[in-house]
MMTF fields as JSON, N, C-alpha, C and O atoms, coordinates in Angstrom:
{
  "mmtfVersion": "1.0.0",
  "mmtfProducer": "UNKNOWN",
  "numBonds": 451,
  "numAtoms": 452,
  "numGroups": 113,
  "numChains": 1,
  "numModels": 1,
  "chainsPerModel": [1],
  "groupsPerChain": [113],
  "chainIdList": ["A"],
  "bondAtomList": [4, 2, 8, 6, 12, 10, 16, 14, 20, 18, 24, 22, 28, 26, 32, 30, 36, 34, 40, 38, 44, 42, 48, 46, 52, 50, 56, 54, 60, 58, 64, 62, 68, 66, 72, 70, 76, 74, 80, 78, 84, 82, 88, 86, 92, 90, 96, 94, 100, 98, 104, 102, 108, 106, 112, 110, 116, 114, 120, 118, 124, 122, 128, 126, 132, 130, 136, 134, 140, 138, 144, 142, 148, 146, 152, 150, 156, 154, 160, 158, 164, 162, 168, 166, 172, 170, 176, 174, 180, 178, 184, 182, 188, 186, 192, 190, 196, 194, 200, 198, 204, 202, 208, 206, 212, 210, 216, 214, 220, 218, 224, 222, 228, 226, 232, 230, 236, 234, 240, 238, 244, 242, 248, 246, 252, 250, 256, 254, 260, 258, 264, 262, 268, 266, 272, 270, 276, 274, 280, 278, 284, 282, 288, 286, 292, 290, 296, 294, 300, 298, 304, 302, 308, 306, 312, 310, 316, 314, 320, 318, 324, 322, 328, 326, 332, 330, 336, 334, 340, 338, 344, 342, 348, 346, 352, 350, 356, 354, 360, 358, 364, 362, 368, 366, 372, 370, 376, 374, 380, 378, 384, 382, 388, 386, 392, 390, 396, 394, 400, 398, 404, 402, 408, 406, 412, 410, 416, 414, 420, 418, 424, 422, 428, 426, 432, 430, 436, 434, 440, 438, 444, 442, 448, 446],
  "bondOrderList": [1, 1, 1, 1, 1, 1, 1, 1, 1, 1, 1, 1, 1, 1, 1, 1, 1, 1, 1, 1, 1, 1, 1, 1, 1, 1, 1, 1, 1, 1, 1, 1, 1, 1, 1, 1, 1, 1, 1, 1, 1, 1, 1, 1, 1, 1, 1, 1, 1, 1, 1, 1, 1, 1, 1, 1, 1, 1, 1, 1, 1, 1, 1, 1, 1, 1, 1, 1, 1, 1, 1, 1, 1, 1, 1, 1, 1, 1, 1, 1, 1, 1, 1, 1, 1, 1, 1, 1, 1, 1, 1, 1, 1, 1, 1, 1, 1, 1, 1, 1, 1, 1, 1, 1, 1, 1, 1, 1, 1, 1, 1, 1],
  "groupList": [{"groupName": "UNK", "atomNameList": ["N", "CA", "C", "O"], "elementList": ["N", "C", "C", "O"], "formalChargeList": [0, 0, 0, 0], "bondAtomList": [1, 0, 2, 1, 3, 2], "bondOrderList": [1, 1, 2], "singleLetterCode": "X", "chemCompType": "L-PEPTIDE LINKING"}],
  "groupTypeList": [0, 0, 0, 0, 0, 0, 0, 0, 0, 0, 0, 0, 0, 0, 0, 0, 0, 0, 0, 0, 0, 0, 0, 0, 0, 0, 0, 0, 0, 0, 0, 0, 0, 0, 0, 0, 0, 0, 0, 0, 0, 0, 0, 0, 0, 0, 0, 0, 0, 0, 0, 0, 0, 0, 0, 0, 0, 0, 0, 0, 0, 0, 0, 0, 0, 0, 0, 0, 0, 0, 0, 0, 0, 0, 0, 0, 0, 0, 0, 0, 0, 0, 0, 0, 0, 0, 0, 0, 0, 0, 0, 0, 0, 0, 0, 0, 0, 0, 0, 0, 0, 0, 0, 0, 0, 0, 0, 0, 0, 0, 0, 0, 0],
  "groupIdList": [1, 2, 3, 4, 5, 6, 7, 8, 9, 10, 11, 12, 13, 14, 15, 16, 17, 18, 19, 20, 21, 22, 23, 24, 25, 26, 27, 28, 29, 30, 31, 32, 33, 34, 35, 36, 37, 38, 39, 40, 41, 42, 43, 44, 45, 46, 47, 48, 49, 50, 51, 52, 53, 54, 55, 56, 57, 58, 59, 60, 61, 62, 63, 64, 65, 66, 67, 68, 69, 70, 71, 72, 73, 74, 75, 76, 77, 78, 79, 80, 81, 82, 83, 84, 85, 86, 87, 88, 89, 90, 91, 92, 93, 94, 95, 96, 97, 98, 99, 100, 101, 102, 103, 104, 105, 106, 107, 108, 109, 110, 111, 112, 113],
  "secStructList": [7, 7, 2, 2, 2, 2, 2, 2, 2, 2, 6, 7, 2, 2, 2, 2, 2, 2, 2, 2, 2, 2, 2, 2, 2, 1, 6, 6, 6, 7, 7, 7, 1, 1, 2, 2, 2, 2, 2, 2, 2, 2, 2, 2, 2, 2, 2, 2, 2, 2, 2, 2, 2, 2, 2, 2, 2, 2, 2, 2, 2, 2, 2, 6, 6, 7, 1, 2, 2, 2, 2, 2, 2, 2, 2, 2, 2, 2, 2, 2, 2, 6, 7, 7, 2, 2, 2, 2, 2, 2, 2, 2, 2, 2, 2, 2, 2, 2, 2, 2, 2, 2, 2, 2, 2, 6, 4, 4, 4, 1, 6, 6, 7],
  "xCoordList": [53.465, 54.526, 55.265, 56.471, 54.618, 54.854, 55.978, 57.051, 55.654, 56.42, 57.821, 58.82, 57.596, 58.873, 59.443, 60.379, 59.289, 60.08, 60.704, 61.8, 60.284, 60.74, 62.407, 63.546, 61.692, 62.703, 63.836, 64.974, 63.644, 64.718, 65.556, 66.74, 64.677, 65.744, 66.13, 67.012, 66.14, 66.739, 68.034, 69.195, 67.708, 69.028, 68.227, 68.973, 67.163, 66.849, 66.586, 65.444, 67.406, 67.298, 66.507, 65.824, 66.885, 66.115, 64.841, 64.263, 64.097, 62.973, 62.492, 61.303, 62.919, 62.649, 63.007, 62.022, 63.334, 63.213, 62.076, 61.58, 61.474, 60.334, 59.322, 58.27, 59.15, 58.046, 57.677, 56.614, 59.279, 58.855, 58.005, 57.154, 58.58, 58.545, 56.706, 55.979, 56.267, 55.002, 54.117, 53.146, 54.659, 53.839, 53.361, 52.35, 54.808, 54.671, 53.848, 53.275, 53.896, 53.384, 51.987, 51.418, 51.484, 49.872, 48.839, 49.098, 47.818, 46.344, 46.063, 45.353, 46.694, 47.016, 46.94, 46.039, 48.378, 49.642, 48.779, 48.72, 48.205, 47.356, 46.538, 45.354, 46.833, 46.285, 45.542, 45.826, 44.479, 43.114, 41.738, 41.502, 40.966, 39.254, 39.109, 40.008, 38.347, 37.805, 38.075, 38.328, 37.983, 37.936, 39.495, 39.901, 40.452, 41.525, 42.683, 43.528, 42.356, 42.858, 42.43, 43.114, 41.149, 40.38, 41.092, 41.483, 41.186, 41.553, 43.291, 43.608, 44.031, 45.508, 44.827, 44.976, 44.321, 44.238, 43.628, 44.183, 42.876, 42.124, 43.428, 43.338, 44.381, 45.463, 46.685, 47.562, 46.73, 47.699, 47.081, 47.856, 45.452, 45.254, 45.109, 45.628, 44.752, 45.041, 46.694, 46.914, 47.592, 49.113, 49.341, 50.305, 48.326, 48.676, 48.763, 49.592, 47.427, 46.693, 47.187, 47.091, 48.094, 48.825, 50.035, 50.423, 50.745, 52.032, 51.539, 52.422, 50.121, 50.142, 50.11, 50.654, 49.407, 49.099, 50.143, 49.903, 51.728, 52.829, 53.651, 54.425, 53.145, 53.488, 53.22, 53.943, 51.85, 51.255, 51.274, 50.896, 51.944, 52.214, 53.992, 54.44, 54.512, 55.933, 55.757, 56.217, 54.886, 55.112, 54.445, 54.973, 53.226, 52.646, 53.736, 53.676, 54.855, 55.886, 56.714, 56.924, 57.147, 58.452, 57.329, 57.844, 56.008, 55.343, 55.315, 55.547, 54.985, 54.629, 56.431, 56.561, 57.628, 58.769, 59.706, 60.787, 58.714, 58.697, 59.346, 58.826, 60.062, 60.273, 58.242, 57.815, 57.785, 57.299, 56.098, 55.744, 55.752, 54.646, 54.863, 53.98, 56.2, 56.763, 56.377, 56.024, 56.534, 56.048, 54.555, 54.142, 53.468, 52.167, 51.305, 50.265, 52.443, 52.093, 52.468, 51.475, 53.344, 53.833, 52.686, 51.953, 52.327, 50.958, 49.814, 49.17, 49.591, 47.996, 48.464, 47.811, 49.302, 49.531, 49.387, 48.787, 50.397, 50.188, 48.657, 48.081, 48.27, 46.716, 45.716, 44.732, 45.781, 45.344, 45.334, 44.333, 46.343, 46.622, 46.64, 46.872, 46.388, 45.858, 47.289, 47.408, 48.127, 49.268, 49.932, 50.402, 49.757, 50.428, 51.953, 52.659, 52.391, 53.67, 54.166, 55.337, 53.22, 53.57, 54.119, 54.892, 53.443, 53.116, 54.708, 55.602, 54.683, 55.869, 57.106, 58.1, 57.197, 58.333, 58.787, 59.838, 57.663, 57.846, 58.477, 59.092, 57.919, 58.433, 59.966, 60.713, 60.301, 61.621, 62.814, 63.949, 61.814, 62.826, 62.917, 64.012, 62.09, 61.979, 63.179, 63.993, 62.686, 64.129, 65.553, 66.234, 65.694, 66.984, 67.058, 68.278, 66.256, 66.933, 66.771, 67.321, 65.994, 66.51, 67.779, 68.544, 68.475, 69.506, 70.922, 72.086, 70.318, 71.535, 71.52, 72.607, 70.406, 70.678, 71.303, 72.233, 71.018, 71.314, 73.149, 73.91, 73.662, 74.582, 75.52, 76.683, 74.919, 75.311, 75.604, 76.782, 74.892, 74.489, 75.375, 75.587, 75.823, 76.645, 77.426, 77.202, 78.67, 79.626, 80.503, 80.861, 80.879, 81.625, 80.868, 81.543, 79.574, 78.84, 78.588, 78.195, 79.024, 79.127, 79.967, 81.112, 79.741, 80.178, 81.709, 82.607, 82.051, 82.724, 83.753, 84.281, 83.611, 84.317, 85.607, 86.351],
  "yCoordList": [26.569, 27.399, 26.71, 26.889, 26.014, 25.239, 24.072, 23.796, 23.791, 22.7, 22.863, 22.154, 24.111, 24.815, 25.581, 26.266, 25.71, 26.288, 24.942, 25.087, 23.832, 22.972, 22.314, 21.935, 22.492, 22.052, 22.971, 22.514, 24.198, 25.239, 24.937, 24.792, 24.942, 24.654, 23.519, 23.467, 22.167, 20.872, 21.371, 21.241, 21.828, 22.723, 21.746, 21.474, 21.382, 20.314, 21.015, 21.009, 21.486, 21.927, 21.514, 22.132, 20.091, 19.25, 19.658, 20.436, 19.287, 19.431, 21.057, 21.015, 22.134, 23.484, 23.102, 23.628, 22.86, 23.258, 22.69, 23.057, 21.209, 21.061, 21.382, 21.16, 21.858, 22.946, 23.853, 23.913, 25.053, 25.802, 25.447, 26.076, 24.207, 23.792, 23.453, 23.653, 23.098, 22.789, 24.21, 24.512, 24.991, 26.438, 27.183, 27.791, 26.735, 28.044, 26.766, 27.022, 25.893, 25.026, 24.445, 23.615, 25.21, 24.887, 25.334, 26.436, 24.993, 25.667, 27.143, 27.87, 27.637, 29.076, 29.588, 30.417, 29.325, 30.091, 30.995, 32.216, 30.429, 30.84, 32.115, 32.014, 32.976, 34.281, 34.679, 34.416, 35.389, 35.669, 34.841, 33.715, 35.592, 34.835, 34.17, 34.552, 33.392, 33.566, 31.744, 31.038, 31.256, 29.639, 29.553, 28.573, 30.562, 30.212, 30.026, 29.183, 30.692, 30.441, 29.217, 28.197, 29.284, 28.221, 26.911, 25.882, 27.09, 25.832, 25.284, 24.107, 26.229, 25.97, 25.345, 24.198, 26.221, 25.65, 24.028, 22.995, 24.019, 22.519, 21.349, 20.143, 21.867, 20.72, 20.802, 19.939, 21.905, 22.074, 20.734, 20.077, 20.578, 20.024, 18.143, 17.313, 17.782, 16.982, 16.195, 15.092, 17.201, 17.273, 16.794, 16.124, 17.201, 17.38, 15.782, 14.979, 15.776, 14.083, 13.261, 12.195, 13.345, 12.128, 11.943, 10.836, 13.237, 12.837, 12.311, 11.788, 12.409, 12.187, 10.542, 9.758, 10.292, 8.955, 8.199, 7.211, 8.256, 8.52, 7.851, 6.897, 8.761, 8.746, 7.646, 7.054, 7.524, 6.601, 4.722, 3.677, 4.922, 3.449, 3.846, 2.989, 4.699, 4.176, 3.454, 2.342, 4.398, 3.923, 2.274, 1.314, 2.062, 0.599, -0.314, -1.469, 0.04, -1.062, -0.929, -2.064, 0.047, -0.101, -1.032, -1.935, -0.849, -1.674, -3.257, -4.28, -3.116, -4.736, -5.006, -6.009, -4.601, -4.944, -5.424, -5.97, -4.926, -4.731, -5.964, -6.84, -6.664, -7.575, -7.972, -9.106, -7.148, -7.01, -8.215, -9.364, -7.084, -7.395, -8.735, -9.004, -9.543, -10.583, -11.764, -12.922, -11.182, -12.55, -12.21, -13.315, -11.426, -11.691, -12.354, -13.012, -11.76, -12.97, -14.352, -15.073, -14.759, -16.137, -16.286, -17.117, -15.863, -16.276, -16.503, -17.551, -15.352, -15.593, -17.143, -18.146, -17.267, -18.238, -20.074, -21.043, -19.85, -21.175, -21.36, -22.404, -19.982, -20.508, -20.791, -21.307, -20.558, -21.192, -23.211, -23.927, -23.521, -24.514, -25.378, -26.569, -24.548, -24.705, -25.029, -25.592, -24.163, -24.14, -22.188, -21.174, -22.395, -21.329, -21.087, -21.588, -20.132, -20.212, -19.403, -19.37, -18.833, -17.467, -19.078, -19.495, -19.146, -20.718, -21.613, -21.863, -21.871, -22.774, -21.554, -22.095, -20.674, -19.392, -19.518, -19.535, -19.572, -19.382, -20.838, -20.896, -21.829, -23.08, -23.276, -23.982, -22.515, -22.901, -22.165, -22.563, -20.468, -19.979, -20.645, -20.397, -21.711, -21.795, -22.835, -22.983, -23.685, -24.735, -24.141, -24.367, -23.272, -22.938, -22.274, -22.233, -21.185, -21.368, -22.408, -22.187, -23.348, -24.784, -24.829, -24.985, -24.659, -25.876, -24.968, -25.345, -23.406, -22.333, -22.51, -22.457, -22.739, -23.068, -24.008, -23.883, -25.112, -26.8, -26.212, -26.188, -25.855, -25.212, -24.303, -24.023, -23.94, -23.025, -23.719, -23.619, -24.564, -25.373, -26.766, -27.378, -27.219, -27.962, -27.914, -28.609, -26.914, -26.872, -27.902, -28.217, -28.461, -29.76, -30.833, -31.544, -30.666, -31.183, -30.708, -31.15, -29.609, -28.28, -28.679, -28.943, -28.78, -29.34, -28.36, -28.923, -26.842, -26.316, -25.913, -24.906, -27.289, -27.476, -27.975, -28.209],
  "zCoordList": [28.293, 28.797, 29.941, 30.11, 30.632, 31.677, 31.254, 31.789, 30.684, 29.879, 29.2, 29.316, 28.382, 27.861, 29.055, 28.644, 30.129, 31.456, 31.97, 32.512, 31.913, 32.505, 31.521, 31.795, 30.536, 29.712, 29.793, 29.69, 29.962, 29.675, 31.471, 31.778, 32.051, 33.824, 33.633, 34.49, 32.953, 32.452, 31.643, 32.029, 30.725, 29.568, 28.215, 27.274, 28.155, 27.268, 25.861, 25.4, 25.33, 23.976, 22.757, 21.94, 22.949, 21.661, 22.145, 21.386, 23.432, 23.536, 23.985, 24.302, 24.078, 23.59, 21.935, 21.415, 21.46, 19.825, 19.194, 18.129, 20.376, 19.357, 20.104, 19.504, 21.279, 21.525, 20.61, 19.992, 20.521, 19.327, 17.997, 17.369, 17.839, 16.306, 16.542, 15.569, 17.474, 17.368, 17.563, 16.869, 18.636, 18.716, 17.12, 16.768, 16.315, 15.14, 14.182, 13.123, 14.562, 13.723, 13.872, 13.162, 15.189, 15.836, 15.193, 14.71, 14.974, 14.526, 14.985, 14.29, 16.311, 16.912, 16.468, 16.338, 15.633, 15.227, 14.06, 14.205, 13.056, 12.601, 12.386, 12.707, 12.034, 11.983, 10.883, 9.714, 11.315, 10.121, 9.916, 10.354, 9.215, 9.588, 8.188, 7.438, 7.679, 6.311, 6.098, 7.074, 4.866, 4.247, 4.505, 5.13, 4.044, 3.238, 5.5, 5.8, 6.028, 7.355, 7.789, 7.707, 8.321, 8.79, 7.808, 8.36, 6.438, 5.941, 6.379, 6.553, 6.463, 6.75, 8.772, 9.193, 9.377, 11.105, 10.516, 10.889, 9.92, 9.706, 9.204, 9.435, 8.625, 8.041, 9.082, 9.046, 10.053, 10.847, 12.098, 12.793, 12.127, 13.358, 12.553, 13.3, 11.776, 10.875, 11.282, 11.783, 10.861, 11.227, 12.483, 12.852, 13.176, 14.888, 15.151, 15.58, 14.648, 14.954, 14.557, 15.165, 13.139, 12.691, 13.455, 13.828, 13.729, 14.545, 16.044, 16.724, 16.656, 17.697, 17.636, 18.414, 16.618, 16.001, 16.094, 16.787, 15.494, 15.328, 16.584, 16.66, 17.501, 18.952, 19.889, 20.691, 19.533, 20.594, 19.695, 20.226, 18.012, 17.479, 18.368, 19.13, 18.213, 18.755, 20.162, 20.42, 21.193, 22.632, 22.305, 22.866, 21.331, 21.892, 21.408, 21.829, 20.49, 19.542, 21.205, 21.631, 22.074, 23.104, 24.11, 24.77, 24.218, 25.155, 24.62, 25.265, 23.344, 22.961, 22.919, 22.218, 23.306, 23.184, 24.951, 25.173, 25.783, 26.879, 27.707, 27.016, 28.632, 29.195, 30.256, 30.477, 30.496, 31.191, 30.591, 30.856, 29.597, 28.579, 27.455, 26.64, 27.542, 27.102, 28.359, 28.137, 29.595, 30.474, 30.354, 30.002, 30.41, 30.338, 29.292, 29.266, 28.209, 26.619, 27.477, 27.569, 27.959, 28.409, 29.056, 28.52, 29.863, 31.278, 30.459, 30.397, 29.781, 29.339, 28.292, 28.579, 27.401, 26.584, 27.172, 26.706, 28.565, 29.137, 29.986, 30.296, 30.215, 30.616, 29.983, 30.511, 28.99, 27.624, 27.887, 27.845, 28.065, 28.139, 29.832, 30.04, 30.606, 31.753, 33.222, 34.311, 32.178, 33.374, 34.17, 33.655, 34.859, 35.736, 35.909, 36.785, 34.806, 34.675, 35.953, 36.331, 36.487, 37.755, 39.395, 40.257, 38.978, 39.98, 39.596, 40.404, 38.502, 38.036, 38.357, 38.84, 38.263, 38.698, 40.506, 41.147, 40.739, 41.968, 43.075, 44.139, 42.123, 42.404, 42.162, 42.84, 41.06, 40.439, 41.447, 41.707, 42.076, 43.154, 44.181, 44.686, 45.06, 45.884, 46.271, 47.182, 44.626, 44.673, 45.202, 46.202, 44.065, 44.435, 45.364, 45.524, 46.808, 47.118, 48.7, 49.779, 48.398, 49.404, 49.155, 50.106, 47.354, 47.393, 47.67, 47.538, 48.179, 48.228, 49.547, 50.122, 50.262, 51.722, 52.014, 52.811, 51.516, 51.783, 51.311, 52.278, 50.162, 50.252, 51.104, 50.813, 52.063, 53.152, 54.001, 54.344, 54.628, 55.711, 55.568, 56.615, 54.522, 54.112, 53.077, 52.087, 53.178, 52.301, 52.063, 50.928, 53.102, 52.619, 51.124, 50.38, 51.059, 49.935, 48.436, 47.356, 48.993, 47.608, 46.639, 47.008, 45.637, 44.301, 44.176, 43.55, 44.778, 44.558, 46.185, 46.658, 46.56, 48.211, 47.989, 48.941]
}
């Protein structure tokens, strides 16, 4: 309920519609005792699990797509091979910026003087 209040003070429609869509569509929702109920709650939670399934292959495809998670493939890969790309990064800023200073400090030398 908490959730569908939040959405409704957002104005988030799409996501009130699939609240609903999951309430009437929950193991809950479900009314009555016997094989033939119990068997519809058992395929409703089935349902549940595959879309959650669903859910959590989309988020790992936006993670394994990640800028983030693209330089740690790089790191673990060159340490493999026994180089420190975090190390070589930090070297490469440092260059530049000596050569943005050395630039500052002597514009008359600046390629664009």
């Amino acid at each position: 309920m908490a959730e569908a209040n939040e959405a409704y003070q957002r104005g988030d429609d799409a996501r009130l519609s699939k609240i609903l869509h999951e309430y009437e569509c929950s193991p809950e929702a479900v009314k009555g005792e016997g094989p033939g109920a119990e068997l519809i709650r058992v395929i409703r939670r089935i349902s549940q699990a595959r879309g959650r399934l669903a859910e959590i292959e989309a988020e790992m495809q936006e993670i394994l797509r990640s800028d983030l998670h693209q330089l740690k493939s790089r790191v673990d890969e060159a340490q493999k091979h026994g180089r420190d790309v975090l190390k070589e990064m930090v070297g490469k800023v440092e260059d530049q910026i000596a050569q943005a200073r050395q630039r500052l400090e002597h514009p008359e030398n600046s390629p664009h003087a």
